[in-house]
PQR file with spaces between the fields and no chain letter, atoms N, CA, C, O and H, PARSE charges and radii, in Angstrom:
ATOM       1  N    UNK     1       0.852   -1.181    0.000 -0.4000 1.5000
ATOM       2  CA   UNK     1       0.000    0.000    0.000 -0.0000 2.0000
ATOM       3  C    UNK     1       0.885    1.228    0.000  0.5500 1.7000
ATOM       4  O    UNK     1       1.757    1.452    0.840 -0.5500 1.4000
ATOM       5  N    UNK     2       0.545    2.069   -1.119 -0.4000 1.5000
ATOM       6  CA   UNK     2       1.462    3.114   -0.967 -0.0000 2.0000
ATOM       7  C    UNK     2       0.653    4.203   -0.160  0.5500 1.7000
ATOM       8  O    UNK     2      -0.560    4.372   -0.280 -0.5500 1.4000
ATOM       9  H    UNK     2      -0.163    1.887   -1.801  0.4000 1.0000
ATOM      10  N    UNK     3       1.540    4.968    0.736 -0.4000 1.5000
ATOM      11  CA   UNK     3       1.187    6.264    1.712 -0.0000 2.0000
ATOM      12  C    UNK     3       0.971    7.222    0.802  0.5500 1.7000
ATOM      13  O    UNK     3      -0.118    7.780    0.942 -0.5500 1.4000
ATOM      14  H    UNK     3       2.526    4.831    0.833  0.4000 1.0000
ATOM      15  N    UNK     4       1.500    7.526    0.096 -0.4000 1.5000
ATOM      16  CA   UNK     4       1.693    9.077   -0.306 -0.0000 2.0000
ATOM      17  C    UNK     4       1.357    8.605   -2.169  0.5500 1.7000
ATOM      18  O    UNK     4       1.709    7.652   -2.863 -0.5500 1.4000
ATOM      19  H    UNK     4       2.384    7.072   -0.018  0.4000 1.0000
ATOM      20  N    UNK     5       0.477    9.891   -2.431 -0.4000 1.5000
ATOM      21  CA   UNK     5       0.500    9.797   -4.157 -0.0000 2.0000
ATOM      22  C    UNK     5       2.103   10.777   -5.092  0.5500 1.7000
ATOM      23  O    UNK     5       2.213   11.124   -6.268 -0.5500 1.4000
ATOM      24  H    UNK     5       0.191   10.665   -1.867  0.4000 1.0000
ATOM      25  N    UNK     6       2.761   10.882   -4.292 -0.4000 1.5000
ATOM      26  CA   UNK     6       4.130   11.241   -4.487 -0.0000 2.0000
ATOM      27  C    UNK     6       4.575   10.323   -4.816  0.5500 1.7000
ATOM      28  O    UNK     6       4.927   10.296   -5.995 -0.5500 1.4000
ATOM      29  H    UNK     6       2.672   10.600   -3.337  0.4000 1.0000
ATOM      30  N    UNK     7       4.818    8.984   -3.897 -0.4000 1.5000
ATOM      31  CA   UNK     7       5.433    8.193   -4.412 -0.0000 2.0000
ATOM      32  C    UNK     7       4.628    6.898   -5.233  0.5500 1.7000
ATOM      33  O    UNK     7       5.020    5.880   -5.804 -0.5500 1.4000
ATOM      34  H    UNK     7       4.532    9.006   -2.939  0.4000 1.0000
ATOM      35  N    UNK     8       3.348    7.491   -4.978 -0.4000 1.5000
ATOM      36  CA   UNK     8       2.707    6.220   -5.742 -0.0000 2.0000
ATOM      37  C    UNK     8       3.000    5.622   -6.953  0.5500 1.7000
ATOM      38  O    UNK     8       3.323    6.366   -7.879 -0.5500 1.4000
ATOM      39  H    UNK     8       3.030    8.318   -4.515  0.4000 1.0000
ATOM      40  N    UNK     9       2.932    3.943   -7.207 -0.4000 1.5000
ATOM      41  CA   UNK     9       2.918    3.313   -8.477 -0.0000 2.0000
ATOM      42  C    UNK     9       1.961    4.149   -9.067  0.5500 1.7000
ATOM      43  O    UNK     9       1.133    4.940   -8.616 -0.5500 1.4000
ATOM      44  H    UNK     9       2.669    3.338   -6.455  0.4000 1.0000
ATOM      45  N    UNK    10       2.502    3.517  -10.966 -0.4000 1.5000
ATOM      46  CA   UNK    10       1.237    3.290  -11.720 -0.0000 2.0000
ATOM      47  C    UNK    10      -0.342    3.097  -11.346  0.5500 1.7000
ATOM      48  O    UNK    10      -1.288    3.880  -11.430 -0.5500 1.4000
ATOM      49  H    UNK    10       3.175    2.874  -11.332  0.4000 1.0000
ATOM      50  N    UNK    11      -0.246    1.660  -10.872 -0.4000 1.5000
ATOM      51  CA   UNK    11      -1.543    0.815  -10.942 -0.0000 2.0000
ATOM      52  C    UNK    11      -2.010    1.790   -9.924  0.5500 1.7000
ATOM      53  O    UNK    11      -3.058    2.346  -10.252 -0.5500 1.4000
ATOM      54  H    UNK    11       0.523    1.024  -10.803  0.4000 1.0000
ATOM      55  N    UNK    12      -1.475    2.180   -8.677 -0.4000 1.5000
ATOM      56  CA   UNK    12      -2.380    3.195   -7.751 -0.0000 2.0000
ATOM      57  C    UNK    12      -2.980    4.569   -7.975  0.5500 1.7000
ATOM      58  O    UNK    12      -3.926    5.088   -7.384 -0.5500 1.4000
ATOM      59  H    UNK    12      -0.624    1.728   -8.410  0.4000 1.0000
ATOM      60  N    UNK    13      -2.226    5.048   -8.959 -0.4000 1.5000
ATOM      61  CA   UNK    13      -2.915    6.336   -9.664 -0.0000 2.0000
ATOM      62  C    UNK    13      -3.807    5.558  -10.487  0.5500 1.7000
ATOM      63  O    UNK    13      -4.859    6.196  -10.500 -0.5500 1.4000
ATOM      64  H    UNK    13      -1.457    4.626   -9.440  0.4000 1.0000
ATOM      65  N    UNK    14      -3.955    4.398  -11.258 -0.4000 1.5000
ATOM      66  CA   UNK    14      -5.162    3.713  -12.230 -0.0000 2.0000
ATOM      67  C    UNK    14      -6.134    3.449  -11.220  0.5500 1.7000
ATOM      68  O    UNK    14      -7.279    3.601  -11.645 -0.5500 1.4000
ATOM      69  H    UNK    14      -3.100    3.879  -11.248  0.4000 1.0000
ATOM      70  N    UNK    15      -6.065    3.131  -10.116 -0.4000 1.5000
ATOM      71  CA   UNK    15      -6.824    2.560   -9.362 -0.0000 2.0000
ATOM      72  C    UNK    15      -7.793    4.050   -8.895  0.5500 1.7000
ATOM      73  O    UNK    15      -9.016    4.084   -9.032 -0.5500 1.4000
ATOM      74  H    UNK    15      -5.135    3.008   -9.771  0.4000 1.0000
ATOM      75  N    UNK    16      -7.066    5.086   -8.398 -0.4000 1.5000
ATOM      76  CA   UNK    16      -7.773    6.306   -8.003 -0.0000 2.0000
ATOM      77  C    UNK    16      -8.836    6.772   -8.795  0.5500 1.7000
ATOM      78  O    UNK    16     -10.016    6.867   -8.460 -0.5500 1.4000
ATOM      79  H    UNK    16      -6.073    5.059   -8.286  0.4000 1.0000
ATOM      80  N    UNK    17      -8.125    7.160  -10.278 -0.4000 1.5000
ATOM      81  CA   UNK    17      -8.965    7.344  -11.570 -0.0000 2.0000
ATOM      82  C    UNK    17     -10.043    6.546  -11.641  0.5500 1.7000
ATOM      83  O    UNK    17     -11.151    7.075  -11.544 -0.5500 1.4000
ATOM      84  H    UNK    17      -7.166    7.082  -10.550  0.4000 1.0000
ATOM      85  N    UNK    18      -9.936    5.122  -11.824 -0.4000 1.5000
ATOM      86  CA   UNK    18     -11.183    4.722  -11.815 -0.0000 2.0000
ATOM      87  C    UNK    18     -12.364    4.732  -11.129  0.5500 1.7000
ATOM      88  O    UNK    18     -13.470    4.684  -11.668 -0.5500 1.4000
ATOM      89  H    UNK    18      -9.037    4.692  -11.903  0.4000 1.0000
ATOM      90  N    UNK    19     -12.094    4.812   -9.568 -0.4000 1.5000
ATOM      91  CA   UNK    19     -12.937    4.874   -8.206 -0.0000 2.0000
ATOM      92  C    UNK    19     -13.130    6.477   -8.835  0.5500 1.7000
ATOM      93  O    UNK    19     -14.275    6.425   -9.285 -0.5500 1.4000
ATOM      94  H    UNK    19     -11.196    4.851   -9.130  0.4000 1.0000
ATOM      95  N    UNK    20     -12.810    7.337   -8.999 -0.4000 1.5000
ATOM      96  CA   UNK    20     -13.199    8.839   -8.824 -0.0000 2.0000
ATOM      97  C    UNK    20     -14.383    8.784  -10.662  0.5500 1.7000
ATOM      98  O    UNK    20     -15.407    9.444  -10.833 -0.5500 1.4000
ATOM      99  H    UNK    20     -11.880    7.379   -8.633  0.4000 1.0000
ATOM     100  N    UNK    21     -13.893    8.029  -11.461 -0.4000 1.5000
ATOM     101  CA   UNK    21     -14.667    8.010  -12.297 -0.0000 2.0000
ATOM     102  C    UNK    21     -16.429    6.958  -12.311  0.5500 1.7000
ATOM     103  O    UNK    21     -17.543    7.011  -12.833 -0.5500 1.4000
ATOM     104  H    UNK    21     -13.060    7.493  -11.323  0.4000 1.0000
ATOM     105  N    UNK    22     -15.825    6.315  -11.591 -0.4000 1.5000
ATOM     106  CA   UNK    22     -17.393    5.496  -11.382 -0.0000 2.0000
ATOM     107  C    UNK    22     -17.939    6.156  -10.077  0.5500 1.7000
ATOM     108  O    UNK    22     -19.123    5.851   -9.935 -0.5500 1.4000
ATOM     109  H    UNK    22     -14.920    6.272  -11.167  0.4000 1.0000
ATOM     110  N    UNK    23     -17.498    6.916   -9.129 -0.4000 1.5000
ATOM     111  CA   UNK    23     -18.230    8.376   -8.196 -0.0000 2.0000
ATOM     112  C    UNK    23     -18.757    8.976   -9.127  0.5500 1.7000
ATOM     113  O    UNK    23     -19.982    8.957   -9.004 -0.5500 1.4000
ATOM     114  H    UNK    23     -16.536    7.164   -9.244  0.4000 1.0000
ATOM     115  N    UNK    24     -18.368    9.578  -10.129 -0.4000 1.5000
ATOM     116  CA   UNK    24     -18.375   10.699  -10.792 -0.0000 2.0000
ATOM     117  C    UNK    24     -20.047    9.989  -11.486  0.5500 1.7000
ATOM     118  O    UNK    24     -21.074   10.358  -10.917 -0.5500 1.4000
ATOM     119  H    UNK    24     -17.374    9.593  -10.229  0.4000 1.0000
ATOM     120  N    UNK    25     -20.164    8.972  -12.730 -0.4000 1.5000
ATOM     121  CA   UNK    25     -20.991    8.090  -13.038 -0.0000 2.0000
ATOM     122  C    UNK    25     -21.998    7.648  -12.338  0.5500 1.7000
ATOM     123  O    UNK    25     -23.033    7.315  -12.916 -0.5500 1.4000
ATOM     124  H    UNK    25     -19.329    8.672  -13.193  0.4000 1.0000
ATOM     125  N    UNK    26     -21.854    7.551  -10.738 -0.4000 1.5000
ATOM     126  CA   UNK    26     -22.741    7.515   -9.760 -0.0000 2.0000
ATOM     127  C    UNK    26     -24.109    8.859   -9.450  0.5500 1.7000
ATOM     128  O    UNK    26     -25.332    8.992   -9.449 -0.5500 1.4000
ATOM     129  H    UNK    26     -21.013    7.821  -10.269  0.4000 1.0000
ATOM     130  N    UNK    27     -23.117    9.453   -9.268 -0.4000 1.5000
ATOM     131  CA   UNK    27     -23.742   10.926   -9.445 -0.0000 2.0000
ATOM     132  C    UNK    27     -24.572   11.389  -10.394  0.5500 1.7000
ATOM     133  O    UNK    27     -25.781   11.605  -10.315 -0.5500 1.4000
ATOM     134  H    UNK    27     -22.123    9.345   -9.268  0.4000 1.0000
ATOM     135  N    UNK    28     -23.765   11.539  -11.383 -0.4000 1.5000
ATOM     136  CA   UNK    28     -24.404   11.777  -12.757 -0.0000 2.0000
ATOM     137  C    UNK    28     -25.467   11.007  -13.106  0.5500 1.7000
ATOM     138  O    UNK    28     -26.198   11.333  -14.041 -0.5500 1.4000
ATOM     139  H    UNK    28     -22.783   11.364  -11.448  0.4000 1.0000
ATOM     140  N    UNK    29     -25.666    9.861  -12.357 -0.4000 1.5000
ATOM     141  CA   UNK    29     -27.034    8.618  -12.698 -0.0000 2.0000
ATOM     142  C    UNK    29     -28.104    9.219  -11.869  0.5500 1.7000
ATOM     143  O    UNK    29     -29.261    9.278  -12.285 -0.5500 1.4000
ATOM     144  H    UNK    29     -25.072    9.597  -11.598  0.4000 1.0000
ATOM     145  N    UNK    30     -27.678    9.759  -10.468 -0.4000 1.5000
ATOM     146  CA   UNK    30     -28.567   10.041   -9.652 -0.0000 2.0000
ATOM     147  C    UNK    30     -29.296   11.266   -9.957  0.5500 1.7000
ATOM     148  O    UNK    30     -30.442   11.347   -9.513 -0.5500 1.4000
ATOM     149  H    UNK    30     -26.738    9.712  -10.130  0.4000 1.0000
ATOM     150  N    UNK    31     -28.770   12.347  -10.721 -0.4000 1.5000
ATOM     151  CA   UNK    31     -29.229   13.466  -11.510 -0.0000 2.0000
ATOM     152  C    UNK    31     -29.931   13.216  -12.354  0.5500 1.7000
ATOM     153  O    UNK    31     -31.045   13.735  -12.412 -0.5500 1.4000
ATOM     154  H    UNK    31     -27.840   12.282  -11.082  0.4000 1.0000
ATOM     155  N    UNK    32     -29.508   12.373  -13.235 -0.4000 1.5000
ATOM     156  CA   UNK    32     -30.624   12.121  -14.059 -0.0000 2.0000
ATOM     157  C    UNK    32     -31.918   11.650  -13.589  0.5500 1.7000
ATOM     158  O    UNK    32     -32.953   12.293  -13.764 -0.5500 1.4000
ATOM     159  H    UNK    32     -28.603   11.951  -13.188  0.4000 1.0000
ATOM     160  N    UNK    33     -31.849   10.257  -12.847 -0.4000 1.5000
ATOM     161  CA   UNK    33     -33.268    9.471  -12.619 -0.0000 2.0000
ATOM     162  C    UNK    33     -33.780   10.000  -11.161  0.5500 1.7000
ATOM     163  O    UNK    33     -34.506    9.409  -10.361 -0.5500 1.4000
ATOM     164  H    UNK    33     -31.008    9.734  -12.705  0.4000 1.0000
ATOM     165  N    UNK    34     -33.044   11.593  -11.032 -0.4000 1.5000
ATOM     166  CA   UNK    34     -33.957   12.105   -9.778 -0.0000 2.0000
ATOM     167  C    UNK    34     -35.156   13.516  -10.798  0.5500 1.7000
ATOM     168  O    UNK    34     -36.069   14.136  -10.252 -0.5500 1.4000
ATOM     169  H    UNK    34     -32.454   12.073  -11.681  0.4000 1.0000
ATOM     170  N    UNK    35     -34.876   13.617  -11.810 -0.4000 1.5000
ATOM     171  CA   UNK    35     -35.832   14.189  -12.733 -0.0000 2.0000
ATOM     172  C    UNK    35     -37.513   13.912  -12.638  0.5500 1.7000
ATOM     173  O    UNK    35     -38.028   12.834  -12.934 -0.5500 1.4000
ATOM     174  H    UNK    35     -34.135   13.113  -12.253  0.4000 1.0000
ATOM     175  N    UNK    36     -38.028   14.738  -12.312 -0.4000 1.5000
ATOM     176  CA   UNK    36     -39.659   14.576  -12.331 -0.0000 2.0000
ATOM     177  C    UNK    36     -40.496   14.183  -13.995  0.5500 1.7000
ATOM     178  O    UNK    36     -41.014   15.030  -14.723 -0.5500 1.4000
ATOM     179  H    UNK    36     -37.610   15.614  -12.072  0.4000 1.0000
ATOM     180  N    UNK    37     -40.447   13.211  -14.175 -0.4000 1.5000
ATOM     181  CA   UNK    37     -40.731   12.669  -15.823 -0.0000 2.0000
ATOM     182  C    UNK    37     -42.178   11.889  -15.707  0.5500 1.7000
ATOM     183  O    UNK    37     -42.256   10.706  -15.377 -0.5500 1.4000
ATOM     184  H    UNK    37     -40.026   12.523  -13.584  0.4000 1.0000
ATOM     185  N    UNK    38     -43.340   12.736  -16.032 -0.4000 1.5000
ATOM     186  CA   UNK    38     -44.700   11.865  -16.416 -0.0000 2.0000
ATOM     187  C    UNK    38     -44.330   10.854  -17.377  0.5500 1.7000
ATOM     188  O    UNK    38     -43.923   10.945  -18.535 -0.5500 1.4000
ATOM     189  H    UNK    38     -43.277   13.697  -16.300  0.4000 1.0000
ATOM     190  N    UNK    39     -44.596    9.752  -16.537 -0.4000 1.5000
ATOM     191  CA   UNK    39     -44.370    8.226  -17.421 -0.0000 2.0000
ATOM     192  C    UNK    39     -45.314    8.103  -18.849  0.5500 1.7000
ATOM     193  O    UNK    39     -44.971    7.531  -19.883 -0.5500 1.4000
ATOM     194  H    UNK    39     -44.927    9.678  -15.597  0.4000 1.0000
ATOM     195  N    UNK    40     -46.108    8.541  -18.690 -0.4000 1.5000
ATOM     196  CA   UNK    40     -47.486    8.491  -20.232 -0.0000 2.0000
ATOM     197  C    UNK    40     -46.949    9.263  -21.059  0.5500 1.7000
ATOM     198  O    UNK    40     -47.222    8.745  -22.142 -0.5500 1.4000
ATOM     199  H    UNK    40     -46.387    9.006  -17.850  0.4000 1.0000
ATOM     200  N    UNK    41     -46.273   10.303  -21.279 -0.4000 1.5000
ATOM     201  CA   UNK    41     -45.472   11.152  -22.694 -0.0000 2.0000
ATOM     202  C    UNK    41     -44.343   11.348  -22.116  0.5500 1.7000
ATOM     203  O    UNK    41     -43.838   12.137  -22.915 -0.5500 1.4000
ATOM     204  H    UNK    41     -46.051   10.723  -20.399  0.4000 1.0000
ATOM     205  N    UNK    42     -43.296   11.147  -20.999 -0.4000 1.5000
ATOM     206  CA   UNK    42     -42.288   11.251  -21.109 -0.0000 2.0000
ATOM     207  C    UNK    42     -42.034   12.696  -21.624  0.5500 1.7000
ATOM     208  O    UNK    42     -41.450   12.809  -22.702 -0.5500 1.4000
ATOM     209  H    UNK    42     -43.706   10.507  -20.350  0.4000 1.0000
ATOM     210  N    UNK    43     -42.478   13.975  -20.852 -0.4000 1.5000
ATOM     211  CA   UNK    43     -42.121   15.216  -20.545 -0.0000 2.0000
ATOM     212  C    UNK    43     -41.966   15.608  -19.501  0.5500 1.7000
ATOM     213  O    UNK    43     -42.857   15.277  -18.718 -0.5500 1.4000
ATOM     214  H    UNK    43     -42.953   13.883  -19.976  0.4000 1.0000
ATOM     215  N    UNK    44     -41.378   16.058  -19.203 -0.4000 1.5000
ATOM     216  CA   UNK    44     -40.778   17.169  -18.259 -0.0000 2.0000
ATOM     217  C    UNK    44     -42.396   17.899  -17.474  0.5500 1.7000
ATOM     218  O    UNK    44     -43.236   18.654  -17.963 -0.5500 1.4000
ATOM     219  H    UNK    44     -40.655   16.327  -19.839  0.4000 1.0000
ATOM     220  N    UNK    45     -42.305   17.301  -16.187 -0.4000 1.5000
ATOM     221  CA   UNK    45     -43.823   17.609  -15.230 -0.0000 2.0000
ATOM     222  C    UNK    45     -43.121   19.287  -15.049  0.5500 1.7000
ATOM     223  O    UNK    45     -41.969   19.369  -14.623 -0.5500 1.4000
ATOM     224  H    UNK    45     -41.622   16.688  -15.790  0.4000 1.0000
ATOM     225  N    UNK    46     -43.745   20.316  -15.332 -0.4000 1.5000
ATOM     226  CA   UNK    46     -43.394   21.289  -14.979 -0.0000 2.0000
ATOM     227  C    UNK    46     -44.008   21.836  -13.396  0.5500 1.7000
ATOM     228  O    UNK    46     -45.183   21.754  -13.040 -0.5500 1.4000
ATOM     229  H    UNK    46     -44.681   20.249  -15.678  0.4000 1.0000
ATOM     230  N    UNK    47     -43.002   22.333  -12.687 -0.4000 1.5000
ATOM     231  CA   UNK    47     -43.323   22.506  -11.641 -0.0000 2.0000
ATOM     232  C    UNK    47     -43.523   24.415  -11.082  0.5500 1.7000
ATOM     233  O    UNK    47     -42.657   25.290  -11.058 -0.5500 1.4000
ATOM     234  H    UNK    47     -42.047   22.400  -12.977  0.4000 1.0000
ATOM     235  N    UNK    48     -45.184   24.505  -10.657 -0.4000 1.5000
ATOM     236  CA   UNK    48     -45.456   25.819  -10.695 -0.0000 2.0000
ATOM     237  C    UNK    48     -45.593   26.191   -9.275  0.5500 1.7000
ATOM     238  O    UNK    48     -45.322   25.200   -8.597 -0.5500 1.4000
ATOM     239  H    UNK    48     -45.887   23.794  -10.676  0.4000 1.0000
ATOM     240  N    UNK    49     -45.831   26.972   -8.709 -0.4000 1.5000
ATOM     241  CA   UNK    49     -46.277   27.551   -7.486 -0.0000 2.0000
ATOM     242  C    UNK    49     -47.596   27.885   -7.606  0.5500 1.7000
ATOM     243  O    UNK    49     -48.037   28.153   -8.723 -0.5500 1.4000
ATOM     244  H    UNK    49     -46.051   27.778   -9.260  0.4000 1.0000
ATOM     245  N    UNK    50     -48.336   27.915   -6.592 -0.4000 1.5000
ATOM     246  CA   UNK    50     -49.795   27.861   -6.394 -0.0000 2.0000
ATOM     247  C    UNK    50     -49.986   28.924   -5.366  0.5500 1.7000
ATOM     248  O    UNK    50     -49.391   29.263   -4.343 -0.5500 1.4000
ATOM     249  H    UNK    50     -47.978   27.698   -5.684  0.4000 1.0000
ATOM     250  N    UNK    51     -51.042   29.325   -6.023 -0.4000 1.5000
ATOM     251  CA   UNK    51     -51.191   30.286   -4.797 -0.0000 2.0000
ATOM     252  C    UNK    51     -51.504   31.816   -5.480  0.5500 1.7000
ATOM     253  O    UNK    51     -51.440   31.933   -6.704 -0.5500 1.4000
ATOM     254  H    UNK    51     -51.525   29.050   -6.854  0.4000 1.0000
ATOM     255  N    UNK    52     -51.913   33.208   -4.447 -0.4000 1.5000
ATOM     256  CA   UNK    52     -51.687   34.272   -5.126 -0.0000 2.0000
ATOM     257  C    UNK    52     -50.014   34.950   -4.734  0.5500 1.7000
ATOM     258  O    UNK    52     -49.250   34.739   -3.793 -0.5500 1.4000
ATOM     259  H    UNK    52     -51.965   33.112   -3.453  0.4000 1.0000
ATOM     260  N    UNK    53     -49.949   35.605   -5.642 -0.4000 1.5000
ATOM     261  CA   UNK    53     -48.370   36.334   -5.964 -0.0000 2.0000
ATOM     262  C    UNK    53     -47.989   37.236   -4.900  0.5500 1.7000
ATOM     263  O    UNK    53     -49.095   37.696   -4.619 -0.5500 1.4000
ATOM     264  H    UNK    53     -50.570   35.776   -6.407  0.4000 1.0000
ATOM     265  N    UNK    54     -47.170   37.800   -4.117 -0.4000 1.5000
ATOM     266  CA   UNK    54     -47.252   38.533   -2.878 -0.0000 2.0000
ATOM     267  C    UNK    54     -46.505   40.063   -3.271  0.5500 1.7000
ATOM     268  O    UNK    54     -45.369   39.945   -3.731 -0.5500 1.4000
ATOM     269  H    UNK    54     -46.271   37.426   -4.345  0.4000 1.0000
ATOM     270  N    UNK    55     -46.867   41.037   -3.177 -0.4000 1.5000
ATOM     271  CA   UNK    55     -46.527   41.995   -3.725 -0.0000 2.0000
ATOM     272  C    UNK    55     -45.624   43.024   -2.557  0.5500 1.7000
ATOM     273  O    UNK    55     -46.238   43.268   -1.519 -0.5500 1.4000
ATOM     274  H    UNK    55     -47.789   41.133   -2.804  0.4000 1.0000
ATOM     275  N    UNK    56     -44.374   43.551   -2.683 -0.4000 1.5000
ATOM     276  CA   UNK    56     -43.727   44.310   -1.500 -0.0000 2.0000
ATOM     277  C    UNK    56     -44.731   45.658   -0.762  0.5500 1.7000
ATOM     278  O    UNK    56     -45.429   46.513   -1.308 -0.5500 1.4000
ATOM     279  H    UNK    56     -43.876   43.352   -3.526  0.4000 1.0000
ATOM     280  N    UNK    57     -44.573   45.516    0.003 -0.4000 1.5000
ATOM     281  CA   UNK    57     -45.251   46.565    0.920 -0.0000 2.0000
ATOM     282  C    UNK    57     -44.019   47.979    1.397  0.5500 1.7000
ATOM     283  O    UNK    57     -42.788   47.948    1.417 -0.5500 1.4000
ATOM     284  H    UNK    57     -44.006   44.822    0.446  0.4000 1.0000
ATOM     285  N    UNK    58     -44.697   48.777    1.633 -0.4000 1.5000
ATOM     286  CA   UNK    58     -44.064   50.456    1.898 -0.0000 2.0000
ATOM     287  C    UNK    58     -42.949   49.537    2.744  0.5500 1.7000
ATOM     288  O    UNK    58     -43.067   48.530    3.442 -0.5500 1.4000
ATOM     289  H    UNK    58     -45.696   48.802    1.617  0.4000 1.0000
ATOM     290  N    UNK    59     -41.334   50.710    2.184 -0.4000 1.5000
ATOM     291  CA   UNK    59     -40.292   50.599    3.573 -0.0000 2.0000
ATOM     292  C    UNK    59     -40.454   50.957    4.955  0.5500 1.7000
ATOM     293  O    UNK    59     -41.047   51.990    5.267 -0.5500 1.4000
ATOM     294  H    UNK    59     -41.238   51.528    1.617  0.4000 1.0000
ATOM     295  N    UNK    60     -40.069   50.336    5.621 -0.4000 1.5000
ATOM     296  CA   UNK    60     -40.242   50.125    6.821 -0.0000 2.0000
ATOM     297  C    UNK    60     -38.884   50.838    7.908  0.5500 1.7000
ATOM     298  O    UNK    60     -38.018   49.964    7.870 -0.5500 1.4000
ATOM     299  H    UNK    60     -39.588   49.497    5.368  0.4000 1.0000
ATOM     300  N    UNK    61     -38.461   51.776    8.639 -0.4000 1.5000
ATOM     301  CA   UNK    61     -38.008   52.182    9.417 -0.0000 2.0000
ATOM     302  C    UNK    61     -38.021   51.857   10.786  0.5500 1.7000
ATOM     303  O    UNK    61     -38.733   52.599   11.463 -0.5500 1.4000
ATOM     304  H    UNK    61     -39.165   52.486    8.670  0.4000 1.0000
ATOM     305  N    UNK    62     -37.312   50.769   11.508 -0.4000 1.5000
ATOM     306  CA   UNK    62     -37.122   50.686   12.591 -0.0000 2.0000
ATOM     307  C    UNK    62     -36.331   51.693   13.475  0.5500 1.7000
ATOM     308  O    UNK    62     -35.282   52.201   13.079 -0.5500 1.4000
ATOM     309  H    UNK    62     -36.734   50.166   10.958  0.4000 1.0000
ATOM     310  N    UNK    63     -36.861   51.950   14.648 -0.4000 1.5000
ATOM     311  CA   UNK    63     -35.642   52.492   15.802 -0.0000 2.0000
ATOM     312  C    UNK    63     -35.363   51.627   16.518  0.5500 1.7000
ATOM     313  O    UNK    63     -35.719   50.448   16.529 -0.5500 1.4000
ATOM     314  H    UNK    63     -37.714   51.537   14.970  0.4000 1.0000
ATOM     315  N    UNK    64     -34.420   52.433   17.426 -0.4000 1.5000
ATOM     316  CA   UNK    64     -33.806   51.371   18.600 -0.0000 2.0000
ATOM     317  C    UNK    64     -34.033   52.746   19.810  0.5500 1.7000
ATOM     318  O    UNK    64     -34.400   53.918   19.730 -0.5500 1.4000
ATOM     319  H    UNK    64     -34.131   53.391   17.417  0.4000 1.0000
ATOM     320  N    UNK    65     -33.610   51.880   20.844 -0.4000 1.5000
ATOM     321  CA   UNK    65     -34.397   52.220   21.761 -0.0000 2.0000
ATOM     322  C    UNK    65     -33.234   53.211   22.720  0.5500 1.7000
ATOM     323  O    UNK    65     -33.337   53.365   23.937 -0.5500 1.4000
ATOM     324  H    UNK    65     -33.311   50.928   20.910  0.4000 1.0000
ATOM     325  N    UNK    66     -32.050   53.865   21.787 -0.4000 1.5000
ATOM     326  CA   UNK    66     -31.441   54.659   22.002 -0.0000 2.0000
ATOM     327  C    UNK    66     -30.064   54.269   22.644  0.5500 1.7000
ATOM     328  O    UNK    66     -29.139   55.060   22.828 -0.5500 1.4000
ATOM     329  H    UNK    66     -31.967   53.739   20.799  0.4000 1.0000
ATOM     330  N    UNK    67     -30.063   52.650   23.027 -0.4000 1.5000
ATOM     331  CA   UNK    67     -28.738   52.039   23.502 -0.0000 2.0000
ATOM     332  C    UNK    67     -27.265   52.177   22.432  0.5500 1.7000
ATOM     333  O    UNK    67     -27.342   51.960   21.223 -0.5500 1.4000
ATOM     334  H    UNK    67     -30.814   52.007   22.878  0.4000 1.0000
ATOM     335  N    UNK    68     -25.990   52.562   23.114 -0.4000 1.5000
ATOM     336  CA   UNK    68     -25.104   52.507   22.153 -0.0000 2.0000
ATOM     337  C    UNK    68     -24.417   50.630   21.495  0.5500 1.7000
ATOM     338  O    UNK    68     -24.115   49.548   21.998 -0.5500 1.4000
ATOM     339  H    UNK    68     -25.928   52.738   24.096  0.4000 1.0000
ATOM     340  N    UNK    69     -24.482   51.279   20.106 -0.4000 1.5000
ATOM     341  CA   UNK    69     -23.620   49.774   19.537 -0.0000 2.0000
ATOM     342  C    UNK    69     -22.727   49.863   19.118  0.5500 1.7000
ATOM     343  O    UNK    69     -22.439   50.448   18.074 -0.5500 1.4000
ATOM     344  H    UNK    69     -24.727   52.158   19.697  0.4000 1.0000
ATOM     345  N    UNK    70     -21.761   49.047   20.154 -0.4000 1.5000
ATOM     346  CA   UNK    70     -20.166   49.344   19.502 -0.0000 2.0000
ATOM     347  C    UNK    70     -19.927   48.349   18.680  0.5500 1.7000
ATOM     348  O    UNK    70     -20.437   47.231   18.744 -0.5500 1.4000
ATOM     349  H    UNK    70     -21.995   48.572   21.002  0.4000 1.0000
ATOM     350  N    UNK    71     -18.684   48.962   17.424 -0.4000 1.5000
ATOM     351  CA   UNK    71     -18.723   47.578   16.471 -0.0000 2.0000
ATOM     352  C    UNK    71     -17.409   47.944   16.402  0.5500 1.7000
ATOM     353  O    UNK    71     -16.616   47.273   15.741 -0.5500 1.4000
ATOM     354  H    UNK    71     -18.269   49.870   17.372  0.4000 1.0000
């Protein structure tokens, strides 16, 4: 077993590459088949918000209650 990738063989840098490439393949699988896909046409379920829209209200001015803040 080599300690260090300084001194590592060959086969142990092949060995890294591959483990970091089938992670990599792992991932990339889980992205895909975590996709929201209606099975009957196989599109893209679009996802909306429900509800009414909330619109900003007047700025708002707080005080304080006259204590000092040191920063």
């Amino acid at each position: 077993m080599n300690s260090s990738l300084y001194t590592a063989d060959r086969t142990t840098h092949l060995k890294i590459v591959v483990v970091a490439l089938i992670a990599a393949t792992m991932v990339a699988g889980v992205g895909i088949a975590a996709r929201d896909v209606d099975l009957g046409t196989d599109v893209l379920v679009s996802q909306q918000a429900q509800g009414p829209a909330l619109k900003a209200g007047a700025p708002v001015n707080y005080s304080t209650s006259g204590t000092t803040v040191i920063r």
